[in-house]
N, C-alpha and C positions, 0 to 999 in steps of 0.2 A: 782567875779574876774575870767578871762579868765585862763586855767587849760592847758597842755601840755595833747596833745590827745595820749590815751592806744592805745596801739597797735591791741588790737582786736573793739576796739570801747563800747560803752554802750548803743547808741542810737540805736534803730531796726531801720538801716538803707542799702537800698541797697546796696550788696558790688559789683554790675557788672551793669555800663553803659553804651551805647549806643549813637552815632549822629543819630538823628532822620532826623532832615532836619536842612536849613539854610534856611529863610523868605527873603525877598525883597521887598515883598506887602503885604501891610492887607489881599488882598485876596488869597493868600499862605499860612495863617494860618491854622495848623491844628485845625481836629473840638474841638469847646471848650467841656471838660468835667472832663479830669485828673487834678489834684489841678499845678497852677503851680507856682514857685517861679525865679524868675527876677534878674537879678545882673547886676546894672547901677555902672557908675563911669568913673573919667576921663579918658583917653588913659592913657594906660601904666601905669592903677594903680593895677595892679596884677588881674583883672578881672578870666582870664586862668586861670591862676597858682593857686586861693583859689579852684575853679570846679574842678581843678585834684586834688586838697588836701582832697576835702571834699569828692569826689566821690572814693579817694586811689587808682588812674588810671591815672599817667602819665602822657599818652599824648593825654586825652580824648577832651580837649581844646588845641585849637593850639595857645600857644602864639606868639606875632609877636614883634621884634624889630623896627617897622616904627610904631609912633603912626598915629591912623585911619586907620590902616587895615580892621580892621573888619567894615567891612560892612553888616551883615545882623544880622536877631534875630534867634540864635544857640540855637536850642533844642536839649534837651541828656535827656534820660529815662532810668529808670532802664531796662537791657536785660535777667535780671535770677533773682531767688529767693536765701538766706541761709534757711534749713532747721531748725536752730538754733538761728533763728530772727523769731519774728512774721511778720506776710506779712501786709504793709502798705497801704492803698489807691492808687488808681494811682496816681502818679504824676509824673513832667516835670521842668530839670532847665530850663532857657533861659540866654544865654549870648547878652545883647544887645551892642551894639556899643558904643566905647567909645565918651565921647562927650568933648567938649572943644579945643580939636586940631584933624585937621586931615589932612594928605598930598592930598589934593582930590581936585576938583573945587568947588565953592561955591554952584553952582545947586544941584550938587550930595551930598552933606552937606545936605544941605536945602533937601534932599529927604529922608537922613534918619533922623533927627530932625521929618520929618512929620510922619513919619513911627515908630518911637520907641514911640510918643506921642498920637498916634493912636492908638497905641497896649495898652501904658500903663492904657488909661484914656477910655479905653473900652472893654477890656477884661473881659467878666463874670469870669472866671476861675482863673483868676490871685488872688492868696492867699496871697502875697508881695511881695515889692521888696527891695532887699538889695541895699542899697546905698552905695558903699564902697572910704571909703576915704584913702587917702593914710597917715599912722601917722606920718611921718616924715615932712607933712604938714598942718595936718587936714584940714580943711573947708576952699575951697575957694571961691572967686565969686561965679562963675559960679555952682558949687556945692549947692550953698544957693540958686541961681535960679531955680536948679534941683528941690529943696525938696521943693518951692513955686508952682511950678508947679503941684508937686504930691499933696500938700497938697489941692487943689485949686481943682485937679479931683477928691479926696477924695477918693486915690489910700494908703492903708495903707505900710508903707516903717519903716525901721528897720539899724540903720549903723551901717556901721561894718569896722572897720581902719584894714588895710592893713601895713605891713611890720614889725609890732610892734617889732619887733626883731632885726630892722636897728637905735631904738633910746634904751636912757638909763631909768631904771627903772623910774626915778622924770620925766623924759619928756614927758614918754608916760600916767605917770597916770596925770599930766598936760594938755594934750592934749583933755584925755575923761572928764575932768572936763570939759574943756570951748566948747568940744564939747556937751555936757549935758546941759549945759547951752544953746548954741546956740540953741537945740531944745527943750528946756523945753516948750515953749507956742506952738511949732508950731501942727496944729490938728490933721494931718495924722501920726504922725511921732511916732514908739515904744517908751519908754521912756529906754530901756537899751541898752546901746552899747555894741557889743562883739569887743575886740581885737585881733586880728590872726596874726601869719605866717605861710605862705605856706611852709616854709622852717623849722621851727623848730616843726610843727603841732599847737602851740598855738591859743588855743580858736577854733580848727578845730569840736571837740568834740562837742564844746557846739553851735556852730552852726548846726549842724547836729539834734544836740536836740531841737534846734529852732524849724527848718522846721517839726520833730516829733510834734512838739509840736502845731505848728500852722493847719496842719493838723487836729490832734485830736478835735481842735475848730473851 
């Protein structure tokens, strides 16, 4: 069960961040080698907002009130060490692009659908991706498209519901039931959900311990 994140944290995790770059083309990628971990999800399902919780840095991600802003794959890297954390591997978030709605032409869509699917289903480096769903809705269409998709490039993906803090205690452990269920058979897909808010720290901790953790393996 998802835990309210300590204030100093537990996991040896980066406490100072960095925008590294914003992608456009596969061939903008930086070179693969630091482990990196990916956060897909529909527009405006807190994408930003979990990256500044989890990184404990504000306004490291720029949330946007228009869904389909973002347009490119947002790398942020650790920019300093704690002397009182062990020092981790290199590694890289990536915020990619929400999908599902976006205010944009349908070309420019269709350009980054090619571009986030590019990245995801051939990236060496890429360690997983978090699929974040929003709790107040769990899984929808297009969501279950997403995770067919990954599972199909044999892209290893992990969900993580977003808002948990906007429903009430019976609805949200409801929600990781039928969401557990919905990915119980699927191949690529972690079998444990974490619950979060960005707003209350929930479950911030224990995904932090994730990416430790996934790393380490």
């Amino acid at each position: 069960m998802a835990t309210a994140d300590s204030s100093g944290g537990n996991a040896p995790f980066p406490g100072s961040w960095t925008f590294l770059r914003g992608v456009v083309a596969l061939a903008d990628l930086p070179p693969a080698g630091p482990a990196e971990f990916a956060f897909a999800g529909r527009s405006n399902v807190g994408k930003s907002s979990l990256i500044n919780a989890l990184c404990r840095q504000k306004n490291l991600a720029r949330a946007s009130n228009t869904p389909g802003r973002t347009q490119e794959l947002n790398y942020f890297i650790p920019s300093g060490s704690s002397s009182s954390q062990p020092a981790l591997p290199p590694l890289a978030l990536v915020d990619l692009p929400g999908y599902g709605f976006a205010q944009a032409p349908k070309a420019k869509v269709d350009a980054w659908t090619r571009l986030v699917m590019g990245y995801l289903a051939g990236r060496p480096s890429l360690k997983r991706v978090f699929v974040l769903v929003d709790a107040r809705h769990g899984l929808k269409k297009i969501d279950e498209e997403v995770l067919t998709l990954l599972d199909r490039a044999a892209v290893s993906y992990r969900i993580v519901l977003t808002k948990a803090d906007k429903v009430a205690a019976s609805e949200l452990a409801s929600v990781l039931d039928r969401t557990q269920e919905a990915i119980r058979r699927r191949a690529a897909a972690f079998p444990g959900i974490i619950a979060t808010s960005s707003e209350t720290k929930l479950g911030i901790e224990e995904l932090r311990e994730a990416i430790v953790a996934r790393l380490a393996g």
